[in-house]
C-alpha positions as CSV (number, residue, x, y, z in Angstrom):
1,X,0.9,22.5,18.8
2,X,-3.0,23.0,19.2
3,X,-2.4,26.9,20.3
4,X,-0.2,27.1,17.0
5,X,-2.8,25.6,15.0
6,X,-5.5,27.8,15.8
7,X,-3.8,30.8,15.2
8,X,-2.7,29.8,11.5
9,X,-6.4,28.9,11.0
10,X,-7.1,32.8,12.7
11,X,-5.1,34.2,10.0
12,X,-6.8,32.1,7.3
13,X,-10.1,33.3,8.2
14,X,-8.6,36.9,7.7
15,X,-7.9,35.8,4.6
16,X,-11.1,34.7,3.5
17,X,-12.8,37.5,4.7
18,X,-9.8,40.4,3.0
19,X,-10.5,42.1,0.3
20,X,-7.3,41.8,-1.1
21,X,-6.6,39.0,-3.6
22,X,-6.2,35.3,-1.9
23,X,-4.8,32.5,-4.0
24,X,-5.5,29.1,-3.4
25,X,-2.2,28.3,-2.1
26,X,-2.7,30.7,0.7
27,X,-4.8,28.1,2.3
28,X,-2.5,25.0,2.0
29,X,-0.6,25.2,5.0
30,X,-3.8,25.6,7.2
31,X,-5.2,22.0,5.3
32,X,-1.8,20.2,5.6
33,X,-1.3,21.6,9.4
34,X,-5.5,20.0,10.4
35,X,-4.6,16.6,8.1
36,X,-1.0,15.6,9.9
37,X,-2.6,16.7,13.5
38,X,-4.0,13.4,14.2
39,X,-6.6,15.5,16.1
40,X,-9.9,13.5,15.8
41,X,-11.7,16.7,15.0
42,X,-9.2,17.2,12.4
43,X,-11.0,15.4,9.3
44,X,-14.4,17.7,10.0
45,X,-12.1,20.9,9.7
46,X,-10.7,20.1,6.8
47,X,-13.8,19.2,5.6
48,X,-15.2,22.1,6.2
49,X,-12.3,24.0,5.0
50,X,-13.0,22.5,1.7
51,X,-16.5,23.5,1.8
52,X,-16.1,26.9,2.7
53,X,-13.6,27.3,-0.8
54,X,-16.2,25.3,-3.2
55,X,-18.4,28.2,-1.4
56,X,-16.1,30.5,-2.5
57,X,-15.0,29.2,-6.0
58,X,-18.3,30.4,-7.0
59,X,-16.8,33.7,-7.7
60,X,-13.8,33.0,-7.4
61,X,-12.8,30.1,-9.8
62,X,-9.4,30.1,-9.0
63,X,-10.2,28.8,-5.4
64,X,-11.9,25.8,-6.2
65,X,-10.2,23.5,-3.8
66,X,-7.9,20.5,-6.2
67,X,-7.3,17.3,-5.7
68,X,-4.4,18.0,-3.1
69,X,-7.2,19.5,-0.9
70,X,-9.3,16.9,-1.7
71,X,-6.8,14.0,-0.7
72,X,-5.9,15.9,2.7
73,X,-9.8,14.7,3.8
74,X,-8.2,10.7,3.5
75,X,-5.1,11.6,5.2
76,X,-6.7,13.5,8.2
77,X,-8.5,9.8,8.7
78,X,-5.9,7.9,8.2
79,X,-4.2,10.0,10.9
80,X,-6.7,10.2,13.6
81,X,-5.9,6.1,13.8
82,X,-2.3,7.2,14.2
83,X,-2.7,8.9,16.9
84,X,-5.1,6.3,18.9
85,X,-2.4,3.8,17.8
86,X,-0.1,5.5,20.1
87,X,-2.4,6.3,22.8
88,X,-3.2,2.4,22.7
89,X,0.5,1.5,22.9
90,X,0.9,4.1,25.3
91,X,-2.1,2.4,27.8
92,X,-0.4,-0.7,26.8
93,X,3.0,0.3,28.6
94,X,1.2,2.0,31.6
95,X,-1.1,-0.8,32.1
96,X,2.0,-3.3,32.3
97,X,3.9,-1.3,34.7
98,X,0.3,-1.3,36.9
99,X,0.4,-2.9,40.6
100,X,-1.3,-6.3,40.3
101,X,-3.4,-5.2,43.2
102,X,-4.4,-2.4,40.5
103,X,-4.9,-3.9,37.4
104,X,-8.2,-5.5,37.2
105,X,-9.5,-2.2,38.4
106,X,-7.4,-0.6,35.2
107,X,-8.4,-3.0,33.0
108,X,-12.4,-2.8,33.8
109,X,-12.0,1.1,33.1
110,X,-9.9,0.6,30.6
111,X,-12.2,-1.7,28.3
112,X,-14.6,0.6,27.3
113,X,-12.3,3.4,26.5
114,X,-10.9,0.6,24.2
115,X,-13.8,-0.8,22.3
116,X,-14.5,3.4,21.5
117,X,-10.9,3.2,20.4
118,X,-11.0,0.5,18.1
119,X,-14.4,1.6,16.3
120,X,-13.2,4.6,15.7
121,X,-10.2,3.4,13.9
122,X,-12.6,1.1,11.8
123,X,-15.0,4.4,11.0
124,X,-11.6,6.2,10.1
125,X,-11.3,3.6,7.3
126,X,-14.4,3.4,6.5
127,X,-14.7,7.3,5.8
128,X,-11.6,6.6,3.9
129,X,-13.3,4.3,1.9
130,X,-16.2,6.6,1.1
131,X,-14.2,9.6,0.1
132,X,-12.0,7.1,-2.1
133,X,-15.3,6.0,-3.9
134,X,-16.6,9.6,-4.2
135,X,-13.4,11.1,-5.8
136,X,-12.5,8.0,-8.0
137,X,-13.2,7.4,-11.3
138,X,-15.2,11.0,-11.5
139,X,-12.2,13.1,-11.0
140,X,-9.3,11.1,-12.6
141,X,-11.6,10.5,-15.7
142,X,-11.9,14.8,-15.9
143,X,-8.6,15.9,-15.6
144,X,-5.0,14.6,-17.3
145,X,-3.0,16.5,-14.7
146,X,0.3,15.1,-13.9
147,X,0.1,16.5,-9.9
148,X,-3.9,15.0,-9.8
149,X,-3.1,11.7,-10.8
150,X,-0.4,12.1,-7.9
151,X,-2.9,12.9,-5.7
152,X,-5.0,10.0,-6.7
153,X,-2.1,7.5,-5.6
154,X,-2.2,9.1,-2.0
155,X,-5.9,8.6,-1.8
156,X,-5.3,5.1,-2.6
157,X,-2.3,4.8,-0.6
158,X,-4.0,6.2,2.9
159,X,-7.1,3.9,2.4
160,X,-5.6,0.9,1.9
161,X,-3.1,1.6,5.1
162,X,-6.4,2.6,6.6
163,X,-7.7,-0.7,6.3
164,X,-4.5,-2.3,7.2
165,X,-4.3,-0.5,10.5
166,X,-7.9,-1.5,11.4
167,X,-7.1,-4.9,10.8
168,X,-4.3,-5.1,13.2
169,X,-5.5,-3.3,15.7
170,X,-7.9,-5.9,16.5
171,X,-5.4,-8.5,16.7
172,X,-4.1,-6.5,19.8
173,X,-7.8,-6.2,21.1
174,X,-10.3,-8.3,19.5
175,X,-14.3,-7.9,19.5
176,X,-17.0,-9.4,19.5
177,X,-17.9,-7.9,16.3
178,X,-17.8,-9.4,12.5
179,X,-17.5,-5.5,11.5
180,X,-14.1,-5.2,13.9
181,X,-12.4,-7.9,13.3
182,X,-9.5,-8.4,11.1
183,X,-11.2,-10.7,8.2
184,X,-13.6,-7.6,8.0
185,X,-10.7,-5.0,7.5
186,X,-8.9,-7.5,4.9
187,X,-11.5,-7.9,3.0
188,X,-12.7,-4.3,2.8
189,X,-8.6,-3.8,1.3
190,X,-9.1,-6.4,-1.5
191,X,-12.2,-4.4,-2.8
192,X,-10.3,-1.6,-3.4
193,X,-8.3,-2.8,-6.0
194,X,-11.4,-4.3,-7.8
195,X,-11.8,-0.2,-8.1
196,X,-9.3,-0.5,-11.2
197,X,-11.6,-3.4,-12.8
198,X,-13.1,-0.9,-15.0
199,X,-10.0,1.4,-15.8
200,X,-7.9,-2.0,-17.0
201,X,-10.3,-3.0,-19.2
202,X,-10.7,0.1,-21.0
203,X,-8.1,1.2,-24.0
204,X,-6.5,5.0,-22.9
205,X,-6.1,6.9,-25.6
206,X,-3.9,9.0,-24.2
207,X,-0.1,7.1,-23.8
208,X,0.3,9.6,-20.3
209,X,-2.5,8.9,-18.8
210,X,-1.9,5.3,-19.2
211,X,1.7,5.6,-17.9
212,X,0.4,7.3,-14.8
213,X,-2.6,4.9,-14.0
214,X,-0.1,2.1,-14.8
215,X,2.2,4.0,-11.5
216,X,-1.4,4.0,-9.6
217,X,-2.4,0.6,-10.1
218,X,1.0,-0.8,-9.2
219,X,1.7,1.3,-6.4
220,X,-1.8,0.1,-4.9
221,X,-1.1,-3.4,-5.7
222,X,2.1,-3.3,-4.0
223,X,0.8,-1.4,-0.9
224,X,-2.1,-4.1,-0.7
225,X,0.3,-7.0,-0.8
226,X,3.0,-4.8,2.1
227,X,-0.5,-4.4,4.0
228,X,-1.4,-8.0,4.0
229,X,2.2,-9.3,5.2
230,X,2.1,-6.5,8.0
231,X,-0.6,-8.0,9.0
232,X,0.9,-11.7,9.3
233,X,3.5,-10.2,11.0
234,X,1.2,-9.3,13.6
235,X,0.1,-12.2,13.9
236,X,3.4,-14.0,14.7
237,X,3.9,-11.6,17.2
238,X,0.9,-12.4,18.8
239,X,1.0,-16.0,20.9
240,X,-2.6,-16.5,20.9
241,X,-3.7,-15.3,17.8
242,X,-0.5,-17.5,16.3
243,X,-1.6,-20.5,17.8
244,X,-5.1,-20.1,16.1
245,X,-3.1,-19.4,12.7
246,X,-1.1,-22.8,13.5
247,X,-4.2,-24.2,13.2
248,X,-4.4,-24.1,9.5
249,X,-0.9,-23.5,8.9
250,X,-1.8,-21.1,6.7
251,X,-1.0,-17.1,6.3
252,X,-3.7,-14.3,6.1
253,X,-1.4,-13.6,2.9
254,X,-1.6,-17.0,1.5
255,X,-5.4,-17.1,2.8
256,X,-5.9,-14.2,-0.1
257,X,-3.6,-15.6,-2.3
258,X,-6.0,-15.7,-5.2
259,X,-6.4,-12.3,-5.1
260,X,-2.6,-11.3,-5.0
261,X,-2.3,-14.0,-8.5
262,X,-4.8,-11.6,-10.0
263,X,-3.6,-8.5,-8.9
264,X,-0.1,-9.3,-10.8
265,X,-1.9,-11.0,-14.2
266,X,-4.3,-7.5,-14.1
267,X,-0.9,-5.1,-13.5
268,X,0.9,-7.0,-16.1
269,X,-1.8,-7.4,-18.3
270,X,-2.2,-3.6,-18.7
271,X,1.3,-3.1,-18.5
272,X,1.4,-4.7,-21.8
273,X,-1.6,-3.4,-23.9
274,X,-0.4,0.0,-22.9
275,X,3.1,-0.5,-23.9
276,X,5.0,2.0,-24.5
277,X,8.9,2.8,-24.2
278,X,7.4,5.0,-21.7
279,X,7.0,2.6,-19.1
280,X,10.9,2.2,-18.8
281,X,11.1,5.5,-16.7
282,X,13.2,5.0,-13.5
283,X,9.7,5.4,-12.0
284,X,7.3,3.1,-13.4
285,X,10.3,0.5,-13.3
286,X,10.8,1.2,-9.6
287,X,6.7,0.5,-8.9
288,X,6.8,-2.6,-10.9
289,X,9.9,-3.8,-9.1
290,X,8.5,-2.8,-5.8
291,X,5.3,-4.3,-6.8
292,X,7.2,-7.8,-7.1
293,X,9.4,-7.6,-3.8
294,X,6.1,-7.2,-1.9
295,X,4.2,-10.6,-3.3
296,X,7.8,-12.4,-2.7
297,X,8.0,-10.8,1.0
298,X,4.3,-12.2,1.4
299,X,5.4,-15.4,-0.2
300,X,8.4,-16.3,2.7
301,X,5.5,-17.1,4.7
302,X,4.5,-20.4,3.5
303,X,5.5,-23.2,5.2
304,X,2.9,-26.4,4.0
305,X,4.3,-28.3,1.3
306,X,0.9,-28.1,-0.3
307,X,1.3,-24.9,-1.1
308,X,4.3,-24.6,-2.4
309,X,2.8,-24.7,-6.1
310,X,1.4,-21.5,-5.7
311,X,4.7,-19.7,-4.5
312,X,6.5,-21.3,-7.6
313,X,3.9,-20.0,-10.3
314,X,4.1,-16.6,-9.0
315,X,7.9,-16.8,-9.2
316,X,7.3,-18.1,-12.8
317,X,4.7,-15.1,-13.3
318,X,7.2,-12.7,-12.2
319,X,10.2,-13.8,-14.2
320,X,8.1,-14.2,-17.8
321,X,7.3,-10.4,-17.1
322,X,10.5,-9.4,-16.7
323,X,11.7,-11.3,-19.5
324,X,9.1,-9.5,-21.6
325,X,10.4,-6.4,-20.2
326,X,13.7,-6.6,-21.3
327,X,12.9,-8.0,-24.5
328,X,11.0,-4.5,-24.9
329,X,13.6,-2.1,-23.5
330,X,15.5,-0.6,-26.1
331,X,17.3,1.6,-23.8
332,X,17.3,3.3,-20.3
333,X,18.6,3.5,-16.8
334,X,19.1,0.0,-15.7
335,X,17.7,-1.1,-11.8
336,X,19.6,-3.2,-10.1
337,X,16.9,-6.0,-9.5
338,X,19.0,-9.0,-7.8
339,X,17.2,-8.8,-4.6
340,X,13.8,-10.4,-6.9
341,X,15.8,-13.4,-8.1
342,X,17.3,-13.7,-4.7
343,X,14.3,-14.4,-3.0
344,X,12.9,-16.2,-4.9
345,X,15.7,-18.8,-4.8
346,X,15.4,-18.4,-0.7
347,X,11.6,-18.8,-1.0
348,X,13.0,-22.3,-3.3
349,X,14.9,-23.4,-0.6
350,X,12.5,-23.0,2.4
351,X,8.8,-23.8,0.3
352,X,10.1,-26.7,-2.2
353,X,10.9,-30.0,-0.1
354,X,11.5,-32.2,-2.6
355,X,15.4,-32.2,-3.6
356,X,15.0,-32.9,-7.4
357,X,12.2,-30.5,-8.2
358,X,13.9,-27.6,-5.9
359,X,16.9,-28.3,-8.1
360,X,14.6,-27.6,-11.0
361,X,12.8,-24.2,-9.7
362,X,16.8,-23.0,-9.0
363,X,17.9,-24.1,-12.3
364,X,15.0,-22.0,-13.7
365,X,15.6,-18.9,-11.7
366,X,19.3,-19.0,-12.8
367,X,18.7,-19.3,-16.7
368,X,15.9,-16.7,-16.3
369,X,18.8,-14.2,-14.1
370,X,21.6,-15.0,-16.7
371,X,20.2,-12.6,-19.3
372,X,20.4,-9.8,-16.9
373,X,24.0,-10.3,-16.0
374,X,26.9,-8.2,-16.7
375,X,28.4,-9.1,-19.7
376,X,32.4,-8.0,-20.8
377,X,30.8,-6.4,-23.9
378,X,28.5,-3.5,-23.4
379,X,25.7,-4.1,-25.8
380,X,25.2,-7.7,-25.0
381,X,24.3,-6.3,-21.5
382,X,20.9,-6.1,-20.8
383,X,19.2,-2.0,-21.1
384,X,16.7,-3.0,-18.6
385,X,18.4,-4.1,-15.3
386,X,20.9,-6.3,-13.6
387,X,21.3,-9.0,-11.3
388,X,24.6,-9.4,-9.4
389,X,25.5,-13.5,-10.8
390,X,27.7,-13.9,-7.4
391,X,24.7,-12.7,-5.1
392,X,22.7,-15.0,-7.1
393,X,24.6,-17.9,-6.6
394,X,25.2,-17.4,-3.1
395,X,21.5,-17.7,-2.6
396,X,21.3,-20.5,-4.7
397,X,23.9,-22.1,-2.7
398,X,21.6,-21.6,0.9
399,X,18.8,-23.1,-0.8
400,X,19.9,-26.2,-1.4
């Protein structure tokens, strides 16, 4: 509760001002308790929270607020448009259960209340955005700590879901505003992975660091493309705003499909100047993994024959890398990954039209399966990951 909150932040004060020695832990429950909230005074409190320890660090080093304290600024943001997300579907419900006699009377008051709503879940993202940029690269450059780089991937994480949640939000009310609308919020997403530009261009020296940004860039990736397919989502559920979408026939994913093709060249691209038998940690294998599942979840909406070329050179994108994976795994847990080729043999059957060339696509998917399938002898099964043939073939079967 509010009451409960403000006393924790009472005895934090106390420990400020005590004489006896405070640790920097003392003062992590009071940060995580303002961030979750979704107060909207919540980001300036942890702010200032922040402040008041730099303030302090001065002469006492050990209080200098880390990354964690850092990151809880993004999340506070991202969680003040939580909770006017639920006050919105909340005045959603009530305002359907209104008296028609009522309702133009709630909806005039109603408006304005809602426009206030929606900016301030675009200036949540938008601090989002400028904390991201202050913290990243000058942080992560100065430190090689494993729990900073984790930190890193929730700033990332929060921002990017900032942006997503601004863009939907004005699919349920729309403005009159190029800054609140959804292309706005999109767009403003895709230029936060153009934040890596820099890092994947440059050689690491250390094999860690390299490993963790590899997690980082991946996991960002992966929550752009999850972000992007929310949003279609939305937009199917919407009957206006999917009659405008029929339009063109086109996705918002699809739309920014260029930028998706790049993201997975880019990931990959590093992946492999980095290598290492180091990215073959259940981790790193589950980002990649996830990383694909997300662009092929994007993919299944496509419908126009046109575009069918683009789904089918991701697919082909996706299965050289994984081919070069398990050419370079020497050992390892293996991942079960038959859920990849399985939709992409589903994405086969609905985007591919033509009978003879859909036959092709499957053929290809199978061969490029087959050297991930259980084998009777142990060491002529691959040490990277599996794919379940039956599961396989079933799918193949629905496609054609």
């Amino acid at each position: 509760t509010k009451e409960g909150l403000l006393t924790a932040e009472e005895w934090a004060k106390r420990a400020v001002t005590s004489s006896s020695p405070t640790r920097l832990k003392t003062f992590h429950p009071i940060i995580a308790a303002w961030a979750l909230s979704q107060f909207e005074r919540a980001p300036h409190r942890v702010t200032e929270w922040n402040r008041q320890l730099v303030a302090m660090s001065a002469s006492k080093p050990h209080l200098k607020p880390d990354l964690n304290f850092l990151s809880a600024q993004i999340i506070a943001w991202k969680n003040v448009q939580a909770g006017i997300m639920t006050r919105l579907g909340e005045r959603k419900e009530l305002s359907s259960s209104e008296d028609d006699l009522t309702s133009e009377t709630v909806d005039s008051d109603d408006e304005s209340k809602i426009r206030r709503d929606v900016e301030t879940i675009f200036a949540s993202a938008q601090s989002c955005k400028q904390l991201l940029e202050k913290f990243y690269p000058n942080e992560l450059n100065s430190t090689q700590d494993t729990n900073a780089l984790k930190a890193f991937t929730s700033m990332f994480t929060h921002t990017i879901q900032a942006w997503g949640c601004a863009s939907r939000v004005t699919l349920l009310y729309p403005t009159s505003s190029v800054l609140l609308d959804t292309s706005h919020g999109v767009d403003e997403m895709l230029k936060i992975a153009r934040l890596f530009d820099d890092k994947l261009g440059a050689d690491e020296s250390e094999e860690e660091h390299a490993q963790h940004m590899l997690r980082l860039v991946g996991t960002s990736y992966a929550e752009i493309a999850s972000q992007l397919y929310q949003i279609d989502s939305d937009v199917d559920s919407d009957a206006e705003t999917r009659y405008e979408s029929s339009i063109s026939g086109r996705t918002i994913f699809l739309e920014k499909f260029s930028h998706i093709e790049r993201m997975l060249r880019d990931y990959d691209f590093y992946s492999r100047k980095q290598f290492s038998q180091g990215m073959f940690t259940p981790e790193s294998k589950s980002v990649r993994h996830r990383l694909y599942k997300e662009v092929l979840q994007g993919c299944a909406g496509v419908t126009l024959p046109a575009d069918c070329g683009h789904v089918v050179r991701v697919c082909k994108l996706i299965m050289d890398n994984l081919s070069w994976q398990e050419e370079q795994c020497q050992d390892g847990v293996q991942e079960d990954i038959t859920e990849i080729f399985v939709d992409m043999a589903l994405l086969a059957g609905t985007v591919v039209k033509v009978p003879d060339e859909r036959m092709y696509v499957l053929t290809a998917i199978h061969n490029n399966a087959s050297r991930f399938f259980k084998r009777k002898k142990s060491f002529e099964t691959s040490s990277y990951a599996t794919v379940d043939r039956a599961a396989l073939v079933g799918a193949m079967r629905m496609a054609m």
